[in-house]
N, C-alpha and C positions, 0 to 999 in steps of 0.2 A: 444426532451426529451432525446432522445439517446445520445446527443453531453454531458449531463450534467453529465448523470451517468458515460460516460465514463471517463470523467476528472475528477471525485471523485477518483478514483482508483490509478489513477498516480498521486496525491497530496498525498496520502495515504503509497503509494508506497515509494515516495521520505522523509517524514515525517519517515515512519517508519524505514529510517537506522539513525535516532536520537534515537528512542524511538521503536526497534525492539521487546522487550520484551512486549509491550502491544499494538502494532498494527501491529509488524511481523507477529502472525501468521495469521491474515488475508489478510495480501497483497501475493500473488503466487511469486510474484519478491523478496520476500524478503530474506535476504542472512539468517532466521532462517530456512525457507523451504530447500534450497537449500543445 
């Protein structure tokens, strides 16, 4: 179960330097946190 949540986050992650403005601020990686 653990394998699954974790790779939600880094598809999330990488999505979100297309569409940072509505799923930036919830990836920690993403260059709006940073």
């Amino acid at each position: 179960q653990f394998g699954v949540e974790m790779e939600k986050p880094e598809v999330v992650c990488h999505y979100s330097a297309q569409n940072n403005q509505c799923i930036g601020k919830r990836c920690p990686f993403s260059k709006v946190n940073h």
